[in-house]
Each structure stands twice: as structure tokens, then as C-alpha cells.
C-alpha positions in Angstrom: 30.8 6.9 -44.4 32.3 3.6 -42.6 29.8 2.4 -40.2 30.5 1.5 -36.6 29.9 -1.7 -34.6 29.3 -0.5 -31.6 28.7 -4.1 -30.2 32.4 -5.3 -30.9 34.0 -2.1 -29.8 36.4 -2.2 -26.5 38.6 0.4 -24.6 41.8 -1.2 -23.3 41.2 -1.6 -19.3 43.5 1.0 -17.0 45.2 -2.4 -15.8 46.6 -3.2 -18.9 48.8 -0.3 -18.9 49.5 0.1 -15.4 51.0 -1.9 -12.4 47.7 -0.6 -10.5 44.2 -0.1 -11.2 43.1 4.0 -10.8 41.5 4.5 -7.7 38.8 7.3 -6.7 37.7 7.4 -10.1 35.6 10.7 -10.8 33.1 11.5 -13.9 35.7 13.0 -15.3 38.5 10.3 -15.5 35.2 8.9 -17.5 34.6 11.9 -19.4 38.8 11.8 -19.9 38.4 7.8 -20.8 35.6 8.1 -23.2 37.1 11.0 -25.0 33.6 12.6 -24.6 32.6 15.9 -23.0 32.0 16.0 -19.2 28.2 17.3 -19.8 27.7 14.3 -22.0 29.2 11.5 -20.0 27.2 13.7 -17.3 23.9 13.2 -18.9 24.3 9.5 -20.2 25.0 8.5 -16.2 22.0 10.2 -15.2 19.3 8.9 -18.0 19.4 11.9 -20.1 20.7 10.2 -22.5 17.4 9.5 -25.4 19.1 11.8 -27.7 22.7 10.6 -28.1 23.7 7.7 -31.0 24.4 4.2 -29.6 27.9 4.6 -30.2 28.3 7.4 -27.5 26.3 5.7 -25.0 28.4 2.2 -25.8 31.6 4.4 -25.2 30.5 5.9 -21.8 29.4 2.7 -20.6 32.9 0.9 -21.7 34.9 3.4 -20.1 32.9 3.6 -16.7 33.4 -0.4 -16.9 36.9 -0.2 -17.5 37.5 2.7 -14.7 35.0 0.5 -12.4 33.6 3.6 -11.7 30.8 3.8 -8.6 29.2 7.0 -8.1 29.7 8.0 -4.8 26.3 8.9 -3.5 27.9 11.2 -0.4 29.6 13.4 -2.3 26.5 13.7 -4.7 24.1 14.1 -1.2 26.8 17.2 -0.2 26.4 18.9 -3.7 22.9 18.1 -4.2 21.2 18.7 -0.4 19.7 15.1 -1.1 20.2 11.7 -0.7 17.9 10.3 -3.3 16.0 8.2 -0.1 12.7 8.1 1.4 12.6 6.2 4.7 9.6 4.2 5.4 8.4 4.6 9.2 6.9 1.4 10.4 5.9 0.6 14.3 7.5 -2.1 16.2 4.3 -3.4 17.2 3.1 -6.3 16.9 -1.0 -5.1 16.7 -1.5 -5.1 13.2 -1.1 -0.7 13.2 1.9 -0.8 10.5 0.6 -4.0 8.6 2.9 -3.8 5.4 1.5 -5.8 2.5 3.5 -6.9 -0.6 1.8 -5.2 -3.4 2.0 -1.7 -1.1 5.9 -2.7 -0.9 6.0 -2.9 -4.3 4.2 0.2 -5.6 6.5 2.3 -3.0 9.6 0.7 -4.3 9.0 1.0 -7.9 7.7 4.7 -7.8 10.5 5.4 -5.8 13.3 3.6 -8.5 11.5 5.3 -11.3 12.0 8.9 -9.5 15.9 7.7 -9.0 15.1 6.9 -5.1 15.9 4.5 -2.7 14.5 2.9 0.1 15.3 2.9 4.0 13.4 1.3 6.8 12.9 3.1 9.9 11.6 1.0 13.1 10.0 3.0 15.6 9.5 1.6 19.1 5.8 3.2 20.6 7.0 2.6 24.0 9.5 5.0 24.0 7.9 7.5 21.9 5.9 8.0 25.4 9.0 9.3 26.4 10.0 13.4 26.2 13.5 12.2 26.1 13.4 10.3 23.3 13.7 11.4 20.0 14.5 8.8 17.1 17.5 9.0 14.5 15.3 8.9 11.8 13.9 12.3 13.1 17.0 13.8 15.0 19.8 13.7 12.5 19.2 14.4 8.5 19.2 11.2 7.3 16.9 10.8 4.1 15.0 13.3 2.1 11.3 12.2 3.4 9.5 9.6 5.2 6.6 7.5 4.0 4.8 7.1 7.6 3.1 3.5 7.4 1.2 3.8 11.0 -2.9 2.8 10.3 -4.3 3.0 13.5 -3.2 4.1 17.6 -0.7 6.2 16.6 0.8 8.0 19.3 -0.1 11.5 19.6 3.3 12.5 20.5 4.9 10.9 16.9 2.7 13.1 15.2 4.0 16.4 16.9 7.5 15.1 16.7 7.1 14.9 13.0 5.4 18.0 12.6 8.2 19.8 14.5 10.7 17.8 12.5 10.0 19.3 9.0 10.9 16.8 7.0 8.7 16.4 4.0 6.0 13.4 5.2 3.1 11.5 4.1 1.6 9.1 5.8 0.2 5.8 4.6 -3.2 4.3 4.9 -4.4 6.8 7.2 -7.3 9.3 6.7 -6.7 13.2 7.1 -7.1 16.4 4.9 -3.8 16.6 4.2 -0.8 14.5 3.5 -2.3 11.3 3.6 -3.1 8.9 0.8 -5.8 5.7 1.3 -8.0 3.8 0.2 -11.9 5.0 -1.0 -13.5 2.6 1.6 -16.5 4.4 1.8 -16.9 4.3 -1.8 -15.9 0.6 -1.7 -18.8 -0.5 1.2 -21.3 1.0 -1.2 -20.4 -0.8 -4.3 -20.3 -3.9 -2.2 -23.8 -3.6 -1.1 -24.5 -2.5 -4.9 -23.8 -5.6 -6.1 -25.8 -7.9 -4.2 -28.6 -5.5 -4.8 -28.5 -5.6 -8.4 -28.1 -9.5 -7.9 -31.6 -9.0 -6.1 -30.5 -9.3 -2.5 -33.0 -7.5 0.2 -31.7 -9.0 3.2 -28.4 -7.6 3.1 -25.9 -7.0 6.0 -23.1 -5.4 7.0 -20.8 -8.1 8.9 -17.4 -7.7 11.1 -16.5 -10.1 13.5 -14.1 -7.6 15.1 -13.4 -7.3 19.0 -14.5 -4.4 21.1 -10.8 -2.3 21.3 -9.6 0.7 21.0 -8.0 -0.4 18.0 -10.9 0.4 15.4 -9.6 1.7 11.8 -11.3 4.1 9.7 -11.9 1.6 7.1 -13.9 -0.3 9.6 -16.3 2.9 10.0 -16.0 4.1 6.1 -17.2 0.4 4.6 -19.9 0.0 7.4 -21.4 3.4 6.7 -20.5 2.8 2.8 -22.6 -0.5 2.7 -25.3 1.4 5.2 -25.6 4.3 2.4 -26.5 2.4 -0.6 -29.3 0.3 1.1 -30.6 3.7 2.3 -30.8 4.5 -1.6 -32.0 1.9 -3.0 -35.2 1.7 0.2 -33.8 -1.0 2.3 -33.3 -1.1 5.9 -29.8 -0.9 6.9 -28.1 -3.8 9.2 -25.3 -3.7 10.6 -23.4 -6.6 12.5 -20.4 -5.4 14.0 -18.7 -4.2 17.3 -21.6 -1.8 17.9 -24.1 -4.5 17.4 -22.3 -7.9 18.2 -24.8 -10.4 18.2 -25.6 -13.0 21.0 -23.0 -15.6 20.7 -22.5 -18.2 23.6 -18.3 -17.1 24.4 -18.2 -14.0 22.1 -16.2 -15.4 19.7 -16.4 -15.1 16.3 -17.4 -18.4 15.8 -20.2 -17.8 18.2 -21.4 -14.6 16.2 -21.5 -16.4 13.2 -24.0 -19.1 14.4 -26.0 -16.6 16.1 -26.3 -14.6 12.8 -27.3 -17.5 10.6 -29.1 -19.1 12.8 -31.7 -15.9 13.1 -35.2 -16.3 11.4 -34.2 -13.2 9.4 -30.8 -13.6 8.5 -29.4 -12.3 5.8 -29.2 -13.6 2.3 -26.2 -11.1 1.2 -23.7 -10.0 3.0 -20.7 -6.8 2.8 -18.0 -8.7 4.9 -15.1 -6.4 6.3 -12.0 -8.5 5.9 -11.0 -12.5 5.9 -11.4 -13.8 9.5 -14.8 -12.6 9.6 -15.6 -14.6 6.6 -13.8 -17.7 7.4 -16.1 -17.7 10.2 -19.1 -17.1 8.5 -18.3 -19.8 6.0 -17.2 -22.3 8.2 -20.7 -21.7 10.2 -22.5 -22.3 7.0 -21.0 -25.2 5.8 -21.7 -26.9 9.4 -25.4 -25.6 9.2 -25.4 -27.3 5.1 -26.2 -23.8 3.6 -25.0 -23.5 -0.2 -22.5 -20.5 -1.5 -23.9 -18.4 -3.3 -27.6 -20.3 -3.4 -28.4 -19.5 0.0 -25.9 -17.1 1.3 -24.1 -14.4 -0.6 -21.2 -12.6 0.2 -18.7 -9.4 -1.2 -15.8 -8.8 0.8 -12.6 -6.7 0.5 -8.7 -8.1 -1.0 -6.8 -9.1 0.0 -8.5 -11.9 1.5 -7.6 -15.2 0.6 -9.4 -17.9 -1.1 -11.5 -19.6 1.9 -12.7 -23.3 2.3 -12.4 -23.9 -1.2 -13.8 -20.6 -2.3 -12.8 -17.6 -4.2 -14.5 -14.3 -2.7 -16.2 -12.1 -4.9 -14.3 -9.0 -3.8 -13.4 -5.4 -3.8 -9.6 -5.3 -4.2 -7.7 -2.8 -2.4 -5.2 -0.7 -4.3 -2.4 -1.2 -2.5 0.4 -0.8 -5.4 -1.7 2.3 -6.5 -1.4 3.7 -2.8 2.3 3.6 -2.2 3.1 4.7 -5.7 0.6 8.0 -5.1 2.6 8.5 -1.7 5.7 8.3 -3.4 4.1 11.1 -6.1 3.4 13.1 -3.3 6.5 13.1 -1.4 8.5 14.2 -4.3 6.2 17.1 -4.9 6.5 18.1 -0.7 10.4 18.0 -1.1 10.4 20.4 -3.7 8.1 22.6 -1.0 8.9 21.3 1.6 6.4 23.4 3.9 3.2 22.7 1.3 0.9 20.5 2.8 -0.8 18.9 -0.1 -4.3 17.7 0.2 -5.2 14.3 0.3 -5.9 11.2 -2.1 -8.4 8.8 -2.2 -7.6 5.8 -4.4 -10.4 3.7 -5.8 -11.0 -0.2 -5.2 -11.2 -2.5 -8.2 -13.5 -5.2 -8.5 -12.9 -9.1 -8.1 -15.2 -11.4 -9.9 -15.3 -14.4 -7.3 -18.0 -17.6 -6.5 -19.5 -15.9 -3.7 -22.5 -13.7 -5.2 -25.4 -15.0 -7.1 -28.8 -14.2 -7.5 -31.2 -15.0 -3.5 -33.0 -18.5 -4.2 -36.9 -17.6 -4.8 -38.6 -20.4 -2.0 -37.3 -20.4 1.2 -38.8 -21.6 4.4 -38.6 -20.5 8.1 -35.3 -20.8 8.4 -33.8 -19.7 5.5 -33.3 -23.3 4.0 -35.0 -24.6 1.2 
């Protein structure tokens, strides 16, 4: 039996033999071109192709080169009831409540290509969602096959009942609820934060956020407080908090002001579970004026993705983004079979960034904390 070089093989191209190339080329002008059966051409173009020789897959491939065939997605959308796209709902705000990071980005992208999806963006303007009027596109005319809702915190009551009414299969992002919602464990994460600066051998430990007093409080905010609170509890140790609900007395109320008021205390803390980056740029910053050493005399864990501060890098619990938007993708696909199903909620875990912020407390200090 003669073998076959598959690599070296060529169809003639339509132009060759024609005065004009073949227009509105269809699977089976392939199928036709190929000399292959419509089901297999069929199932080679759609990636069901593990059990066919490299020979038949070379000769689809040549002849849908040749033909220039495109799949035409509308027609497919018409016979199918899909379009094979999520749309990603994301406020026009500018307050930080639809934050999109890169990593989350990427896990929704790439779950999405690997169920054969694509990606929309759909901007919705709060202000007019106040409106009974107004209804958006993205919710008024069928337009994708789900949404991916990326709204974290004030989201207007009246999206959430226009969504509901909608029926399109949703999940929202980064938001916590019993059902159709995936997050972050922050609670989980608060107390492993506070766990590792008591098995370092911290007993003045603190919860710190340097965060104003608005409306605009996120549940990770409450979860990593209480988190931190929880394992202190356990492990006999008097929980501290220093946050909205116990701001302490800086000069202007700034965070700047915060942070010298807190290390300048007789009993401040020697570890600390800091909420996100601008609270501990403060707090460094403060320390390094006041000549105190990180990690000797002040220890911190904090939560990705802040970035390396003053020099440092922050011991850390990282926050799954990539895992997040992948697991909403997972979920959507599972509502748009079922499209009524509300499907309960997941919690991803943190992981764990080994930084240069946590060390062991040093053993003689004086009144002030200094050695």
C-alpha cells in the first residue's frame, strides 16, 4: 500500500479553472471539493475530528482554503437558536463597581473559546437604568445567548428586576448571593491571613482598611474583616479591627492620617490582615517615616492583586480571578441548557503568595513598639 504525503498534497484553487472565484460557498461545495461526505467535512469543521487520518483532515482543510470558505455564523444562529456569545455586562461608572481585572478577562475569554464562544461587551449607563422607560439592547432585543454580569457593588435595584424579567440565562460576577453568582472565598481568605501571622507568633494582630465611610462598602470588605476576626477568636486572641466602623483618630481623616495614628498607638500592632493596596501603601509609607523595619517590627498579609509597594513584595493571599470567570463561564453554559435553573453558587478559594512582609514579632520591645 503506497503511502500518502499529506504535507505536499494540493487541490487546484476554483480560480484556476474559472474566470470568477465561487461565491456563497456552503459546507457542501466543501464536502463537494474534498470529495468527502458532508457528515465528515461536517465534523472535521466543528472539532470532532480526533478519529479521522491526517489525510482527511489535510483534504478538508485544502478544500475550505481553496473555496475561502467562512462559516456564516447567522445562518448557523437561525438553525441552531444560538449565537455562540456571552455578553459581558459592565457599568459605565467610573466608582470602581465593575472593576474588570486582566487575569478575570482572561479566564472568561478562554473558558468561553474552549466551549466554542465568543465575547461581547455590553455598557450599561446606571443613570438611565433609574429610568422605567429605558430598557437596554442587550436586554430588549435577543442578542447573545447569556450575560456574564460584572457589577460588584451599588447595583441598581431596578437592573436586577430587569434581568430577572428578561430570562436570559445570567451569572453574575464577583458578587455574593445563593444562587447564580460565582466569587471569591474572602471569608475563608481573612482567616488564613490572620493564620499565618499567628503561626509566625504574632499576638497583636489587626484587621486594617483604610477605606472611606460610603455607601459603597463590598462584601469582601465585611467577609475578610470577619474572616481575620474569626481565627483570632480561635486561637484566644482579642479581635481588632481598624476600619470604617472603627477609623482611628487621624488629624484630616485621611489615610495617611489613620496610619500614623495606628502606629503611633502604645499597643499597635505587630501583624497586620490588610484589605487591599492603598491601605498598605499608607501603612508602609508611615512606617518607613517613623524608621520601623518590614517584617522585624511590623508584619503584614494582604490580598493580590496588590502591587509590589516601596520596594516590597507583599506576602499575600491571591485572588482567583482567572479561576472566577472560567467557573462563570462553566455555569452559564450549564443555565443555557436550562435556561430557568438557577444554579447555586460558587465560592472559589485564594492561593497563597510567599512575599517579604511576614516574619516572626521581634522578642524586646520598648514602649513604643521600637527596639
Amino acid at each position: 500500500m503506497h503511502s500518502v504525503n499529506v504535507t505536499r498534497k494540493r487541490f487546484p484553487r476554483p480560480y484556476e479553472h474559472r474566470d470568477e472565484p465561487v461565491t456563497h460557498v456552503t459546507v457542501k461545495d466543501v464536502a463537494r471539493r474534498s470529495g468527502l461526505s458532508l457528515t465528515t467535512v461536517s465534523r472535521v469543521l466543528n472539532g470532532l475530528s480526533d478519529h479521522f487520518t491526517e489525510q482527511t483532515r489535510f483534504r478538508v482543510m485544502q478544500a475550505v482554503h481553496d473555496l475561502d470558505y467562512r462559516p456564516h455564523s447567522g445562518a448557523r444562529a437561525i438553525r441552531k437558536g444560538r449565537f455562540g456569545t456571552a455578553a459581558l455586562v459592565l457599568s459605565t461608572a467610573a466608582d470602581g463597581r465593575s472593576t474588570l481585572p486582566g487575569p478575570l478577562l482572561h479566564g472568561v475569554t478562554t473558558a468561553l473559546e474552549a466551549a466554542g464562544m465568543h465575547l461581547t461587551i455590553a455598557l450599561l449607563p446606571d443613570e438611565k437604568l433609574t429610568s422605567e422607560g429605558f430598557i437596554p439592547k442587550i436586554l430588549r432585543e435577543w442578542t447573545a445567548d447569556g450575560l456574564l454580569i460584572n457589577y460588584h457593588k451599588l447595583i441598581p435595584p431596578r437592573m436586577i428586576q430587569l434581568i430577572r424579567d428578561n430570562g436570559l440565562p445570567s451569572v453574575w460576577l464577583n458578587r455574593k448571593g445563593e444562587h447564580d453568582c460565582v466569587r471569591p472565598d474572602d471569608l475563608a481568605a481573612g482567616c488564613e491571613a490572620a493564620r499565618r501571622l499567628i503561626r509566625a507568633g504574632h499576638r497583636r494582630i489587626a484587621y486594617v482598611s483604610f477605606s472611606y465611610k460610603t455607601e459603597s462598602l463590598h462584601y469582601s470588605e465585611v467577609d475578610r474583616r470577619e474572616g481575620c476576626c474569626q481565627a483570632l477568636r480561635e486561637a484566644g486572641l482579642t479581635p481588632r479591627a481598624v476600619d470604617r466602623y472603627n477609623v482611628p483618630g487621624g488629624a484630616d481623616g485621611s489615610r495617611a492620617g489613620q496610619a500614623e495614628a495606628l502606629l503611633a498607638a502604645p499597643d499597635r500592632p505587630t501583624g497586620m490582615v490588610v484589605y487591599g493596596a492603598s491601605s498598605l501603601g499608607a501603612i508602609l509609607l508611615c512606617a518607613l517615616q517613623r524608621g520601623l523595619c518590614v517584617p522585624g517590627d511590623l508584619s503584614f498579609v494582604t490580598f493580590h492583586g496588590s502591587p509590589v509597594q516601596l520596594g516590597l513584595v507583599p506576602t499575600a493571599m491571591t485572588i482567583p480571578q482567572a479561576h472566577v470567570g472560567a467557573a462563570a463561564v462553566e455555569m452559564l453554559t450549564e443555565k443555557m441548557d436550562q435556561p430557568q435553573r438557577r444554579v447555586p453558587s460558587r465560592v472559589i478559594q485564594f492561593g497563597f503568595s510567599e512575599g517579604e512582609t511576614l516574619a516572626p514579632p521581634r522578642e524586646a520591645r520598648t514602649g513604643d513598639g521600637r527596639e
